[in-house]
N, C-alpha and C positions, 0 to 999 in steps of 0.2 A: 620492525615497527609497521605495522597498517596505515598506510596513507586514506586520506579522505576517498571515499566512493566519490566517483565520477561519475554517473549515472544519466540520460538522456533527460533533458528539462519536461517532464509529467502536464508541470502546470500551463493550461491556453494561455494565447499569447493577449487575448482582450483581459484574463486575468491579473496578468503581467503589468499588466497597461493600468490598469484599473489600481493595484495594488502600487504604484510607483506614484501616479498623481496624486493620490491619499495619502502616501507615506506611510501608508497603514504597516504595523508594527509587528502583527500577525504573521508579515512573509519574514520578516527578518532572520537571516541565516538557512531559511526556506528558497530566496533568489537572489542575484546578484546581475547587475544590468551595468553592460559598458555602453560607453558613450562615442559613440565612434568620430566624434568631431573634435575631442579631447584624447582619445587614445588611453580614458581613465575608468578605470571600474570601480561601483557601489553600492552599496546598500540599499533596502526600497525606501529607509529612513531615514537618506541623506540630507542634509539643509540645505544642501547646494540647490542652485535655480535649477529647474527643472528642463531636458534637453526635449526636443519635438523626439514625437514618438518613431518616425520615419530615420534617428538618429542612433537610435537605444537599439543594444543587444542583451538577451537574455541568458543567463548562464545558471547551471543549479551549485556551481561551488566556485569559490575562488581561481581553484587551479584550472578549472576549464575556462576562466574570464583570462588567465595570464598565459592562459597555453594560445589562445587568440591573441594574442599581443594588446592585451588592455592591463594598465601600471594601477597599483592600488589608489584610492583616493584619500587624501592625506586628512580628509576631515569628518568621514563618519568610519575611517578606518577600518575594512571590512575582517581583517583579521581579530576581532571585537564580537564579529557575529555570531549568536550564540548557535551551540551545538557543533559549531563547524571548524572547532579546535582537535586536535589528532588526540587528546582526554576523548572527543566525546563519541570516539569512531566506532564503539561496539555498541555503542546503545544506538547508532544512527544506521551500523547493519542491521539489526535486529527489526528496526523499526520497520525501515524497507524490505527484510526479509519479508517479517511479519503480512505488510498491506500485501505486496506479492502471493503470495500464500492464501489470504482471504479470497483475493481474486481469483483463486484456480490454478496457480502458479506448479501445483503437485499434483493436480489431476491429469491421470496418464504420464507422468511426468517427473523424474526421481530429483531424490535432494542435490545430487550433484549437477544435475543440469544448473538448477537454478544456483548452485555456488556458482557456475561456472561462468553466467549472466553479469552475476552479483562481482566480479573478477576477484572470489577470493576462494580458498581454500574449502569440502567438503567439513573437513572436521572444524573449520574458523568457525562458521556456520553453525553448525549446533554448540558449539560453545558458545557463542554470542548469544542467540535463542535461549540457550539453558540458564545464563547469566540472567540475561533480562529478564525473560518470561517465563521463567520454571520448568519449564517443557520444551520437546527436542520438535523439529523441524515436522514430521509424519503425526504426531497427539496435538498440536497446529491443526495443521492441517483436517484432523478429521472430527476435532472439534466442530468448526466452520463446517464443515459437510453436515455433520449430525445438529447444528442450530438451523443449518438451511434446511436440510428434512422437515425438523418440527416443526417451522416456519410452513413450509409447503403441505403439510399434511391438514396441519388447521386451518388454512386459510385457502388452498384451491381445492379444486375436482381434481386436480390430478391422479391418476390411477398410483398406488405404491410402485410400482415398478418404476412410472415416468417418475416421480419424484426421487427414485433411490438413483437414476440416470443423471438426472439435474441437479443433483448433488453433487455428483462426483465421483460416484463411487460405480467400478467396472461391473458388480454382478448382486443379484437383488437377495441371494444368496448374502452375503459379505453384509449387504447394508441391512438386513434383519438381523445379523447375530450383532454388530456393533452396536444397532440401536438397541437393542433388547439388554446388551451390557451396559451401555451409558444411561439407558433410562429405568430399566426395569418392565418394559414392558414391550410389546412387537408394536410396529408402524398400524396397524390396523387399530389395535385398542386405543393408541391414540387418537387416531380422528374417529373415532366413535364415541370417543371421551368429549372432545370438541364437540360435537354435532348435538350433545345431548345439555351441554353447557348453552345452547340455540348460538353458535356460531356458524352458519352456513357457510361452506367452504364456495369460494369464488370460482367462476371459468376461466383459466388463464391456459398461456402455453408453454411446452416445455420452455422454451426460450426467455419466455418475459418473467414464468417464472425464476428463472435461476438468478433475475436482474436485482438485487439486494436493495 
């Protein structure tokens, strides 16, 4: 059986902060915060009085709140929190593959690495992926490269080369035969399609371009 990912807490810590005095409902099963002057962990939409912020630790799942030595809290009962039952563990790899993956997580960079990240099995991985989202780890992936392209082609000066780079993709070779399969046409017709539509393409750089 697949235990919950344990996975490094993502979200800032003023977000943390921010989301715990609101009680906002939105993190729910998203964070989990011990209290370290009670030795109890909870939910961000516990009713209990709320602890000074210099008291509160942040955790992305339960088992990392109880592996620190924080006991559940008996009144918004974090084992309640949604998504974050062991039902809901492949759609919550997936998920996390998934963002991973948008981010650049396969550029340069094979599916096993990022199982290995993710502490589960290669083939877990594209099951989970295949389950959720119909498609395997790499058609992922190169979805997001070829949306980032089209993005980059209408909208900067970028030469096609720096775009097919900033994409993700190793050779400019490789990025004209995929776009020309997924779109039907080469990176050039495109932004000359653009350009004629009066979208003037912006001066950006490789770098800021890649920033989604």
């Amino acid at each position: 059986m697949l235990e919950p990912l344990d996975l490094p807490l993502s979200l800032p810590a003023d977000v943390c902060q921010r989301a715990l005095d609101t009680r906002d409902a939105r993190f729910d099963g998203l964070l989990f915060v011990g209290i370290v002057t009670t030795g109890i962990y909870c939910r961000p939409i516990c009713p209990s009085r709320r602890a000074k912020p210099d008291h509160r630790r942040f955790f992305n799942s339960a088992a990392a709140a109880e592996r620190a030595g924080f006991r559940p809290c008996l009144r918004c009962r974090p084992e309640l929190a949604p998504g974050r039952a062991l039902v809901d563990a492949v759609s919550r790899l997936a998920h996390t593959a998934a963002q991973r993956i948008a981010a650049g997580a396969l550029d340069g960079r094979s599916v096993a690495d990022l199982a290995a990240e993710l502490g589960v099995s290669e083939r877990h991985l594209r099951r989970a992926l295949r389950r959720e989202l119909g498609v395997s780890p790499l058609e992922l992936a190169q979805t997001h490269r070829l949306l980032l392209a089209k993005r980059l082609l209408a909208e900067t000066a970028l030469s096609v080369i720096d775009v097919a780079f900033a994409s993700g993709f190793e050779s400019l070779r490789r990025f004209n035969v995929a776009f020309h399969e997924r779109y039907g046409m080469s990176p050039s017709t495109l932004r000359r399609g653009a350009s004629q539509r009066g979208a003037p393409p912006q001066p950006e750089s490789v770098h800021g371009a890649a920033i989604l």
